[in-house]
N, CA and C of each residue as an Amber inpcrd file, in Angstrom:
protein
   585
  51.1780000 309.3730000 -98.8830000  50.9480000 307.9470000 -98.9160000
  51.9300000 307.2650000 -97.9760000  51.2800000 306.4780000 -97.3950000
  52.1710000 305.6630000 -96.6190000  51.8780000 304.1010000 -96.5240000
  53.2670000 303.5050000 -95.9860000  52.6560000 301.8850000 -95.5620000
  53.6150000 301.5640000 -94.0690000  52.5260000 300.4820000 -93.5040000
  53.0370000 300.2160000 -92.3620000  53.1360000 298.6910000 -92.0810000
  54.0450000 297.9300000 -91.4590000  53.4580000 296.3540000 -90.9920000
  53.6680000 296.1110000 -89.5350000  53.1850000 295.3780000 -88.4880000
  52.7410000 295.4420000 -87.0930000  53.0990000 294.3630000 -87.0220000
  53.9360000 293.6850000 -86.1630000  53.6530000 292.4720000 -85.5010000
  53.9410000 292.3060000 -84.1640000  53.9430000 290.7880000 -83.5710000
  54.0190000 291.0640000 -82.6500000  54.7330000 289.5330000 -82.0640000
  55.0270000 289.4940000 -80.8640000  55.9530000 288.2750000 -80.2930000
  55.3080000 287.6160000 -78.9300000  55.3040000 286.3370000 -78.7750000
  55.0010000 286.2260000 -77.4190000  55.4340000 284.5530000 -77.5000000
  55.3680000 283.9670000 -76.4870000  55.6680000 282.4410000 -76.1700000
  55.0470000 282.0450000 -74.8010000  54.7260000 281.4580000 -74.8110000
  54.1710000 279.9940000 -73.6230000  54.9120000 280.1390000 -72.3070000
  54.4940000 280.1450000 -71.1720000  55.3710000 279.9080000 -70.0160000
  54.7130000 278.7600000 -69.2200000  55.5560000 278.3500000 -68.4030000
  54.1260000 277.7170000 -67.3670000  53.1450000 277.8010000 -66.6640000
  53.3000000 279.0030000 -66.2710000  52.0650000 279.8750000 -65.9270000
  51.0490000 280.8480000 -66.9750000  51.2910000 280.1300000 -68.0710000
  50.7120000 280.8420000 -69.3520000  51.6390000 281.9270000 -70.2560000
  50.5510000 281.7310000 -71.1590000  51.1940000 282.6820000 -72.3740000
  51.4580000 284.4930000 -71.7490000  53.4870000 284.4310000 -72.4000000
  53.6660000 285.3880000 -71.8590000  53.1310000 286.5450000 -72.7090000
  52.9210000 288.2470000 -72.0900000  52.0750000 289.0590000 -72.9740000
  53.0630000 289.7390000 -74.1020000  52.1550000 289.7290000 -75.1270000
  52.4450000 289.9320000 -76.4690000  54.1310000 291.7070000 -76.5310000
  54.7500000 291.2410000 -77.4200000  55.4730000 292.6880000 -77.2810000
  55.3760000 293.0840000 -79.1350000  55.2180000 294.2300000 -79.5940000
  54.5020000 294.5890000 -80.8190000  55.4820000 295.2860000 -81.4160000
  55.9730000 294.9890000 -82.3570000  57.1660000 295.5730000 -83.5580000
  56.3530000 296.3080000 -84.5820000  56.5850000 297.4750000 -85.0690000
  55.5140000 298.2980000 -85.8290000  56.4930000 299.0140000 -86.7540000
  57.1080000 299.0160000 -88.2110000  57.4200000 299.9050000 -88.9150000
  57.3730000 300.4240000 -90.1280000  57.4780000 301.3170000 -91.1780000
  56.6760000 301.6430000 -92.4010000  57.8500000 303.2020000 -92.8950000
  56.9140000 303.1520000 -93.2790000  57.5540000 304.3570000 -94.3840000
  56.3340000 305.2420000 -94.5080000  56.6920000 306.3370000 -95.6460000
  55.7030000 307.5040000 -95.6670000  56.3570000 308.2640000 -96.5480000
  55.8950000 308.5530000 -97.4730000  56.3220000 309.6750000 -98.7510000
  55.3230000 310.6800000 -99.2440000  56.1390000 311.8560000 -99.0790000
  54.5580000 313.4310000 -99.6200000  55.4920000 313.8470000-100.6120000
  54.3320000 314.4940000-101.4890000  54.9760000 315.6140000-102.1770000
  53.6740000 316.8330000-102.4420000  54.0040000 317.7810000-103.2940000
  53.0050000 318.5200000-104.1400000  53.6310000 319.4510000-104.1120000
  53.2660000 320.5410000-104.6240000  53.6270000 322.1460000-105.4320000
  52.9930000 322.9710000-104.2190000  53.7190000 323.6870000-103.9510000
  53.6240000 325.4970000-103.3170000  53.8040000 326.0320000-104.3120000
  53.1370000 327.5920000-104.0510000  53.0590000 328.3600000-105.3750000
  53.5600000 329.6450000-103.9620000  54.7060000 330.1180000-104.0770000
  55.4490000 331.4260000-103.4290000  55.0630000 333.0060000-104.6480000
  54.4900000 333.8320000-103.7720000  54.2850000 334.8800000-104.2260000
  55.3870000 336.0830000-103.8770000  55.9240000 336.8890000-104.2530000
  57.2580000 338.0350000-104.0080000  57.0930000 339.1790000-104.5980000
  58.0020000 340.4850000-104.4410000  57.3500000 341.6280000-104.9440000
  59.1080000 341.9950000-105.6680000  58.9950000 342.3340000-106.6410000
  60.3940000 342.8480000-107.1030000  60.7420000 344.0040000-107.0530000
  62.0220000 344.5490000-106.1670000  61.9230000 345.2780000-105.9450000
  62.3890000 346.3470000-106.6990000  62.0230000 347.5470000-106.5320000
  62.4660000 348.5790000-107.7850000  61.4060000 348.5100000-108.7140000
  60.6650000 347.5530000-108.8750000  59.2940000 348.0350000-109.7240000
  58.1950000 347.6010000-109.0340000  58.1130000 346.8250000-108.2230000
  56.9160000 346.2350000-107.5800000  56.3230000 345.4600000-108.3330000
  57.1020000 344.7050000-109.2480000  55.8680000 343.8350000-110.3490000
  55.6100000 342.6920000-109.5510000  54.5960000 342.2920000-109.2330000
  54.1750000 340.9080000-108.8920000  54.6200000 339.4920000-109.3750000
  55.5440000 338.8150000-108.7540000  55.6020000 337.5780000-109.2580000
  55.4350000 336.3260000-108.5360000  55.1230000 335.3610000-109.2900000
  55.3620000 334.2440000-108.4580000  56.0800000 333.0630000-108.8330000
  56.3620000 332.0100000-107.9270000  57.2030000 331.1690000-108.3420000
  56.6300000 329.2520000-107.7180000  56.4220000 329.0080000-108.4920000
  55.4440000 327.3760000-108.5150000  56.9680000 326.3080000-108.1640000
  57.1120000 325.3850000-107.0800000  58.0970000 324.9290000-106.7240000
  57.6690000 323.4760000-106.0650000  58.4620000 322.5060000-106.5080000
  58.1010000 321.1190000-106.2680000  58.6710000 320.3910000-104.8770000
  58.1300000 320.1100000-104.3570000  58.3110000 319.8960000-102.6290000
  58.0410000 318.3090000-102.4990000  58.9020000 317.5210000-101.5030000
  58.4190000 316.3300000-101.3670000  59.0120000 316.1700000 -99.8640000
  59.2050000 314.8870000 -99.4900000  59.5400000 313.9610000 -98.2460000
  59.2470000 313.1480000 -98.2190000  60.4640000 311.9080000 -97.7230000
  60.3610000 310.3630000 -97.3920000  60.9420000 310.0390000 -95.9740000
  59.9150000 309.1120000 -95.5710000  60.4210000 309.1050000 -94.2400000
  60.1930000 307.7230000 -93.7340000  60.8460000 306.9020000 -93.0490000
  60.5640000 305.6290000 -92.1260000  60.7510000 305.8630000 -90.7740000
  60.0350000 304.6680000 -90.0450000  59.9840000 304.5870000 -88.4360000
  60.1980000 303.3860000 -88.4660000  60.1110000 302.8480000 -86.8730000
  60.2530000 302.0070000 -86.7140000  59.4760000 302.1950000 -85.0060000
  58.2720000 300.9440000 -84.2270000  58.3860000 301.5110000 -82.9510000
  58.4650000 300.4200000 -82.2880000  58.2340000 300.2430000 -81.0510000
  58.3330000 299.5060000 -80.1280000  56.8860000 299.6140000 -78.9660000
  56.0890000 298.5890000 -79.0260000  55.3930000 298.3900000 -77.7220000
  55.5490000 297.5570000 -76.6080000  56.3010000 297.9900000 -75.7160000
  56.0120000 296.9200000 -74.9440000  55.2340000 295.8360000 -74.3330000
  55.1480000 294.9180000 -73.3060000  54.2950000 293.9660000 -72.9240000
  53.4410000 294.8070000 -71.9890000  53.8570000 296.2020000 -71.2040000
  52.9550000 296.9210000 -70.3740000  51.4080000 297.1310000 -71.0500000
  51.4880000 297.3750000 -72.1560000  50.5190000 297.7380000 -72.9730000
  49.8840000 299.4640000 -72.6120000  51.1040000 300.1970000 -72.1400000
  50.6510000 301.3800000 -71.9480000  51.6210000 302.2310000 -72.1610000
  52.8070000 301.5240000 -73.1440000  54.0600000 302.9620000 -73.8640000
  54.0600000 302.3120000 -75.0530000  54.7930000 303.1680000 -75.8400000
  54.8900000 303.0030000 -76.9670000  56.5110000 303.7590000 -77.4220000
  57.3530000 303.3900000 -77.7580000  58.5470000 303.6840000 -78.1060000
  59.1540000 303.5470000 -80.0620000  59.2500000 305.4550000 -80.2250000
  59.4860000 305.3690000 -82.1060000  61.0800000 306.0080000 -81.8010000
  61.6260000 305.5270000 -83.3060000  62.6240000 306.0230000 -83.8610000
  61.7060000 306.3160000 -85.6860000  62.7350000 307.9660000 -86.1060000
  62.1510000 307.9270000 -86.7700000  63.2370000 308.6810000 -87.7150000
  63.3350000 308.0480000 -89.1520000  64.3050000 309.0770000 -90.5090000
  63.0280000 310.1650000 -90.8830000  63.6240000 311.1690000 -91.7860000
  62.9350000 312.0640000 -93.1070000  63.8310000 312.5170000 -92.8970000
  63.7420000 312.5180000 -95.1290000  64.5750000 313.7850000 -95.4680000
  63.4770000 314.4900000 -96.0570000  63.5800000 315.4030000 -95.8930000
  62.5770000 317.0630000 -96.5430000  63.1780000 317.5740000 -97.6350000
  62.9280000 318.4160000 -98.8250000  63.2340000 318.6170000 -99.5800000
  62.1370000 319.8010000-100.3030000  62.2730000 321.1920000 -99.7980000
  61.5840000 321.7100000 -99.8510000  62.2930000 323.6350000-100.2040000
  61.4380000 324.4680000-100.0820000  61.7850000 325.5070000-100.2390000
  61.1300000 326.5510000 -99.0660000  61.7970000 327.7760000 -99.0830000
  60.8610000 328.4430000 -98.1190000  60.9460000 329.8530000 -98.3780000
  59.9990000 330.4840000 -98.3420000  59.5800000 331.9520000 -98.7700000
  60.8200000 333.0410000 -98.0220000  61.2440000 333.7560000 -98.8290000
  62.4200000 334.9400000 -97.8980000  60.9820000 335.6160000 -96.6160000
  62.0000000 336.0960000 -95.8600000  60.8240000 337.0220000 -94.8130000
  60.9060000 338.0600000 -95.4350000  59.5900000 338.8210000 -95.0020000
  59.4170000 340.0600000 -95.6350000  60.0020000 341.2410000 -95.2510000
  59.8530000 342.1020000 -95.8710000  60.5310000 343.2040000 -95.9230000
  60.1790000 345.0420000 -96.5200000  60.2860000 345.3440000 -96.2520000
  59.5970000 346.6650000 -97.1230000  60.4630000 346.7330000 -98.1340000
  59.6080000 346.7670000 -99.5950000  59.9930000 346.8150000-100.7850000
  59.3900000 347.9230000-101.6540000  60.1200000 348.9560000-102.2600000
  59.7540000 349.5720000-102.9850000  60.3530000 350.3370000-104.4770000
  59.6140000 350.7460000-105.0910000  59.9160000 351.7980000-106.4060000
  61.3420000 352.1290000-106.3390000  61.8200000 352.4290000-107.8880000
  63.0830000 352.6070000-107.6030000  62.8390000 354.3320000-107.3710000
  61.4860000 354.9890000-107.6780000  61.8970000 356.2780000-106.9300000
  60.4260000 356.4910000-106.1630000  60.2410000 356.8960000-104.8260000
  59.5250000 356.7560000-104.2260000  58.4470000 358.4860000-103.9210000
  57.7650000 358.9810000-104.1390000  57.3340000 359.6370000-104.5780000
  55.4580000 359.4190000-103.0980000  55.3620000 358.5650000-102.3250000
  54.5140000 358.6530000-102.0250000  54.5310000 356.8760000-101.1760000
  54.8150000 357.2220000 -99.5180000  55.3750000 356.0190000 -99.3340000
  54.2660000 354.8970000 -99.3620000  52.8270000 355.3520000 -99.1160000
  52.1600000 354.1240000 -98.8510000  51.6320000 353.5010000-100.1240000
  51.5100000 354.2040000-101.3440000  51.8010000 353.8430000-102.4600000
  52.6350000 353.0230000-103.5180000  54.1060000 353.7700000-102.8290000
  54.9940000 353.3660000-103.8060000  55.9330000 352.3620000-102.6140000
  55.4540000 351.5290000-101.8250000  56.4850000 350.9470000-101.1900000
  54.9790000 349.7070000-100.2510000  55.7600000 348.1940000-100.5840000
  54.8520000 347.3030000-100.1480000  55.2920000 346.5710000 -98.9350000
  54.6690000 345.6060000 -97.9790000  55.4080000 344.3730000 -97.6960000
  55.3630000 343.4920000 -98.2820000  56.1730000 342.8000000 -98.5950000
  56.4050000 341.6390000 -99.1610000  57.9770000 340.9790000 -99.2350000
  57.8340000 339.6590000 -99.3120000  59.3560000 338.9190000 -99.7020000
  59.8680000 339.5540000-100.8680000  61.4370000 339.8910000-100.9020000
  61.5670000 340.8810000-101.8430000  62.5560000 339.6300000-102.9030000
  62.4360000 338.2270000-102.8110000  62.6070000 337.4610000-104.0120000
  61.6100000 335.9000000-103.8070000  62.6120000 335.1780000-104.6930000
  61.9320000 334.2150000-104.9670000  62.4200000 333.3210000-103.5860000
  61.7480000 332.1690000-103.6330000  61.8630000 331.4250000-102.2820000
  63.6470000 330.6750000-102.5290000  63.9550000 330.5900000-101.2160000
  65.0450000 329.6110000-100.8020000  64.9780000 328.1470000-100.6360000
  66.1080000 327.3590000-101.1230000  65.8290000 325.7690000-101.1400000
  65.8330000 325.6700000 -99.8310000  65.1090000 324.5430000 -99.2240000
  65.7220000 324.1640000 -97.9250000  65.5460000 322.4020000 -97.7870000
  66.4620000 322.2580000 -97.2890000  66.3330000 320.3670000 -97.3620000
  66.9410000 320.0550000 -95.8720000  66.4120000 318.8340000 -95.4950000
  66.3990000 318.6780000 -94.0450000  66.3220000 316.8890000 -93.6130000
  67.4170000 316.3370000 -92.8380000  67.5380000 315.0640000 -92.6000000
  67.1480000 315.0320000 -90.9040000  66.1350000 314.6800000 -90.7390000
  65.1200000 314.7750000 -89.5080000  65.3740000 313.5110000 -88.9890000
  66.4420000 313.0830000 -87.4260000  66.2830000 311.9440000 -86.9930000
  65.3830000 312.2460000 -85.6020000  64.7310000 311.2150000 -85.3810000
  63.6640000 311.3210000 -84.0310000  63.5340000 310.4670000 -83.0830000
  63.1980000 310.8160000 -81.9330000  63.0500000 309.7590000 -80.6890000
  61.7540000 310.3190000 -80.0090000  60.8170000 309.0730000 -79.9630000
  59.1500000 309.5400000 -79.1830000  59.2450000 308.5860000 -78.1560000
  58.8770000 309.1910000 -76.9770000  57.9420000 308.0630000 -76.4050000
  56.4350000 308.1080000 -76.0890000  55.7100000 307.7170000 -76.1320000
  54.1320000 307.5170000 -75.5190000  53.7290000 306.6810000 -74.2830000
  53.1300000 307.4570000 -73.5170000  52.4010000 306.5550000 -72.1080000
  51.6150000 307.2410000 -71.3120000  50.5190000 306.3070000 -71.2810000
  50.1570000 306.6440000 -70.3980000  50.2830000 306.3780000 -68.7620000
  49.1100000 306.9530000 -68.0260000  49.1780000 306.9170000 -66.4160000
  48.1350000 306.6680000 -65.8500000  47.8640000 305.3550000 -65.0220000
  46.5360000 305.5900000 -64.6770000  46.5390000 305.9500000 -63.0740000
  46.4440000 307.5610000 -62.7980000  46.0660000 308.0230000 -61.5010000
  45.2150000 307.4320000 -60.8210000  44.2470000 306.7250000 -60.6390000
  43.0110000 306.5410000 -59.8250000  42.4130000 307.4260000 -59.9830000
  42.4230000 308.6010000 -60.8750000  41.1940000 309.4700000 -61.0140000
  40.0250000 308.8620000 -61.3080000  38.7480000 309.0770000 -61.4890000
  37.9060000 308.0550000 -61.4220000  37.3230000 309.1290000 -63.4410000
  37.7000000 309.6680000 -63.7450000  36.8390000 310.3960000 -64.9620000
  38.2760000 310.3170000 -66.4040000  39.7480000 310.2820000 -65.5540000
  40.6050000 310.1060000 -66.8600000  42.0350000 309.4460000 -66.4090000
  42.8270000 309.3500000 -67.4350000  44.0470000 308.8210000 -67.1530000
  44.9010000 310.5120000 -67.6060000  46.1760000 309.8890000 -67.1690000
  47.3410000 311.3180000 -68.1950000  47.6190000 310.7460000 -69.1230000
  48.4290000 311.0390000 -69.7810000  49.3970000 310.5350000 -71.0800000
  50.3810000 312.0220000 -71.5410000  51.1760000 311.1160000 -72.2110000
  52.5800000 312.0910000 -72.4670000  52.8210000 311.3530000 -73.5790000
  53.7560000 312.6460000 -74.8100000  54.1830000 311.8540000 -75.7520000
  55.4860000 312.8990000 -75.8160000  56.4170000 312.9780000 -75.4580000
  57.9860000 313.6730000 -75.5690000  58.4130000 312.9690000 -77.1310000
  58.7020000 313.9820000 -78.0380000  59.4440000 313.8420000 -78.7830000
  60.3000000 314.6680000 -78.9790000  62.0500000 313.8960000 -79.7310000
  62.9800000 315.0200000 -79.8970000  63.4260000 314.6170000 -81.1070000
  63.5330000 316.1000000 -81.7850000  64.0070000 316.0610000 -83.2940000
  65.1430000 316.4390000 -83.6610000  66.2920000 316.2760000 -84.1470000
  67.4690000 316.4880000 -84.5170000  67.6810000 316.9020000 -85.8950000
  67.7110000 317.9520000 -86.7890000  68.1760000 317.8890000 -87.8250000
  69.8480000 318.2460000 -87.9150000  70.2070000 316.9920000 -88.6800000
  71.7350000 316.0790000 -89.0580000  72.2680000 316.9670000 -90.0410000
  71.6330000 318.1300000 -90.8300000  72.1260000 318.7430000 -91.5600000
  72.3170000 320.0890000 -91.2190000  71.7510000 320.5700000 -90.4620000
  71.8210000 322.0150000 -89.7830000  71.6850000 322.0840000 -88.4730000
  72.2360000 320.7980000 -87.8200000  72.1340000 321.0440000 -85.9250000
  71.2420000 321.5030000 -85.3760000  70.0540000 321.8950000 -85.9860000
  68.5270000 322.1140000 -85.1810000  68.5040000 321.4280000 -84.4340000
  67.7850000 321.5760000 -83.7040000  66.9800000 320.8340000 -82.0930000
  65.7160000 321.2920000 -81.8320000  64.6400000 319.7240000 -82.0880000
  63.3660000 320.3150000 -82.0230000  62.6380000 319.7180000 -80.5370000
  62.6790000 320.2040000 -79.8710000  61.8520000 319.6100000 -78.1070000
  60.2870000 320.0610000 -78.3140000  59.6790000 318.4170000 -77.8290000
  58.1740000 318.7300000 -77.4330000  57.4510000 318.0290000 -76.7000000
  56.6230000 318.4680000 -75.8480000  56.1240000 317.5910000 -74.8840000
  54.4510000 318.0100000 -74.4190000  53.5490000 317.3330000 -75.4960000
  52.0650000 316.9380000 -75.3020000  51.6310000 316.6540000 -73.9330000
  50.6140000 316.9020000 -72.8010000  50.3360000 316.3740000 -71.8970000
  48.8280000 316.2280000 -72.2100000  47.8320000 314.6960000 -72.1450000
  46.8010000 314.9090000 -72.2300000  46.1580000 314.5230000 -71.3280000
  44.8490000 314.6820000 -71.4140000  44.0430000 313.9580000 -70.4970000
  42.8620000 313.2220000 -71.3210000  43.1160000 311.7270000 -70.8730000
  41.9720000 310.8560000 -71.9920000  41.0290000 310.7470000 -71.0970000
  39.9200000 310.8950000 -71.3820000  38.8080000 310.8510000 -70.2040000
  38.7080000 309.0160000 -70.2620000  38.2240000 308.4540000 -69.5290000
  37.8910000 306.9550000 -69.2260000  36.6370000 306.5380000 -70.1220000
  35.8400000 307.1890000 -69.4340000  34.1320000 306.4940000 -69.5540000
  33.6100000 307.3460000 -71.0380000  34.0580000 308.1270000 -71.7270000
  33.9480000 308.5330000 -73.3740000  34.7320000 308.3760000 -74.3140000
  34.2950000 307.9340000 -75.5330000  35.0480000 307.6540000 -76.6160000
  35.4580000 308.9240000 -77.8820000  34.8200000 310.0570000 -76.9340000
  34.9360000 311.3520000 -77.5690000  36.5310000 311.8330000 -78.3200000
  36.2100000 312.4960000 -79.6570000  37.7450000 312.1910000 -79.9060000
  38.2770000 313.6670000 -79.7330000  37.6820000 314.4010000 -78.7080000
  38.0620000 315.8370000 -78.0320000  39.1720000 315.2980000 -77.2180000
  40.1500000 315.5980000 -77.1890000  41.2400000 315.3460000 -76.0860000
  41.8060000 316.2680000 -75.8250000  41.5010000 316.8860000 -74.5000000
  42.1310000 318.1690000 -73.8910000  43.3590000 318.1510000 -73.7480000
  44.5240000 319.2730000 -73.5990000  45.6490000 318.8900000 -73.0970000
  46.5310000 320.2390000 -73.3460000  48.0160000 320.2550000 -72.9540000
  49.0390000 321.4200000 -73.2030000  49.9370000 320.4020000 -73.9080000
  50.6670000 321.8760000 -74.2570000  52.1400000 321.2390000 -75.3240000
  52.7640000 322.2090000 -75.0910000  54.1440000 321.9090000 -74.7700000
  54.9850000 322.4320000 -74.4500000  56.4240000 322.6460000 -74.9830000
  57.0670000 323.4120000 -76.5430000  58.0180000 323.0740000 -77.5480000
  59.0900000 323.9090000 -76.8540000  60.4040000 323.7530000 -77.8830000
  61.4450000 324.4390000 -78.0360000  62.0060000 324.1390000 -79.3900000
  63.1520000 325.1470000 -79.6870000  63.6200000 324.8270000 -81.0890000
  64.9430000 325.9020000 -80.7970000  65.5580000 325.3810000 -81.5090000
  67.1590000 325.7930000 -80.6820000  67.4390000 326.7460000 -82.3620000
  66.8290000 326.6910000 -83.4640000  66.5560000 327.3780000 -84.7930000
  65.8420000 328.7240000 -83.9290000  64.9730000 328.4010000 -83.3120000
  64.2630000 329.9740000 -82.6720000  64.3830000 330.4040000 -81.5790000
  65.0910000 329.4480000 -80.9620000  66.0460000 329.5230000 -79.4270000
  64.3750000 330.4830000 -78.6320000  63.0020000 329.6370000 -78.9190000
  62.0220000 330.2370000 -78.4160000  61.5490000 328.9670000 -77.7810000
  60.6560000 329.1020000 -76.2550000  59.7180000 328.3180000 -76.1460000
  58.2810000 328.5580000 -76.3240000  57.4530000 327.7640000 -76.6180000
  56.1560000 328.2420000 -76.9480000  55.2480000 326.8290000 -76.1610000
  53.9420000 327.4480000 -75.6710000  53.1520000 326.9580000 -74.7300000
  51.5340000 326.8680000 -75.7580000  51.3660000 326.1160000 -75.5610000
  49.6040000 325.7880000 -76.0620000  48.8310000 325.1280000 -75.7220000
  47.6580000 324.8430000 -75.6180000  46.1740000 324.2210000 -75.4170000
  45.7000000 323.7740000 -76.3890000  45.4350000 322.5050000 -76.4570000
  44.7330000 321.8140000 -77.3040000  43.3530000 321.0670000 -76.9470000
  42.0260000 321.2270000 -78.0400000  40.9710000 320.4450000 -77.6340000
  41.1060000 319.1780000 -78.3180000  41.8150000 318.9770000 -78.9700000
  41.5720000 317.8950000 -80.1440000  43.4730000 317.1290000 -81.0300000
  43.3750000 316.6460000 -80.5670000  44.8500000 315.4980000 -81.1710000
  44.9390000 314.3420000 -81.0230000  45.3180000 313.3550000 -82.0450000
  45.3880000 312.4470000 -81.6550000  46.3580000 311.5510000 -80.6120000
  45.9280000 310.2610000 -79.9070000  46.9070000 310.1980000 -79.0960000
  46.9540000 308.5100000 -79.1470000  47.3840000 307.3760000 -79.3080000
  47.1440000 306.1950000 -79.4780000  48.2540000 305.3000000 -78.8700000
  48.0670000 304.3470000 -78.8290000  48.8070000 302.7150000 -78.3020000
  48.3190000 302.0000000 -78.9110000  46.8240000 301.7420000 -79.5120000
  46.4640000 300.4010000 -80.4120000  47.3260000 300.1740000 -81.0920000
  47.4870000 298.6360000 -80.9440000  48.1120000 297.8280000 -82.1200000
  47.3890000 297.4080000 -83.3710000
């Protein structure tokens, strides 16, 4: 659930009304239950463990008078848990390995809680292509409690003359937690400036 309120600023010049600049900010709160499954080890009994998960979060953004960026700051704290990685787990006497020995997380899940500060920008570009514009949305994530670093950078292409809500494009992350980069293709995300 979330809520948001929009407004916006402008005044009179002599050459007319100057163009509007748009203040946009809200909040946002989740929760619900994960249910983590694990294997114990030394007997293999099956268990699981039902665990209550939430997050609250505010923004705040900025549109300028261009009417073609869009500028967020953004809080969440997370408050969540996360499954151990797996592992080969087995019998306390092993007698027959594909039998007596599984994969699985060999306990119950770990807390994990997380104070997420953020910086986006959005804009587009209009090339003179005659079929689309670009657009970019760079965001960077900081978590304040464990020095993560989350880098990402969407490139799309909005076609002009369709209102199709297919939007082609790459994304391009990093995460200093997986000290990995990862590359993808997307047919479909959303991408916006309406006020």
């Amino acid at each position: 659930m979330g809520v948001s309120q929009f407004r916006t600023s402008s005044r009179d010049e002599a050459n007319g009304p100057k163009p509007a600049i748009g203040l946009q900010f809200g909040g946002e709160a989740t929760f619900g239950f994960n249910r983590f499954d694990y294997r114990e080890n030394g007997s293999l009994t099956k268990l699981s463990s039902d665990k209550f998960q939430y997050s609250v979060a505010a923004f705040a953004s900025v549109y300028p008078a261009d009417a073609r960026s869009m500028v967020s700051v953004g809080m969440e704290y997370q408050h969540g848990f996360e499954a151990q990685d797996e592992e080969i787990v087995c019998k306390s006497q092993v007698v027959q390995a594909k039998d007596d020995c599984v994969k699985s997380p060999p306990g119950p899940p770990t807390e994990d809680e997380g104070l997420l500060l953020s910086f986006e920008l959005r804009r587009t570009f209009g090339l003179g292509w005659s079929f689309a514009d670009l657009a970019i949305s760079p965001k960077a994530t900081v978590d304040s409690l464990d020095g993560d670093v989350g880098l990402e950078l969407p490139i799309y292409l909005l076609p002009l003359e369709s209102k199709s809500p297919v939007l082609p494009g790459i994304k391009i992350g990093y995460t200093t937690e997986k000290d990995d980069v990862v590359f993808g293709v997307f047919l479909k995300a959303a991408f916006g400036l309406k006020r």
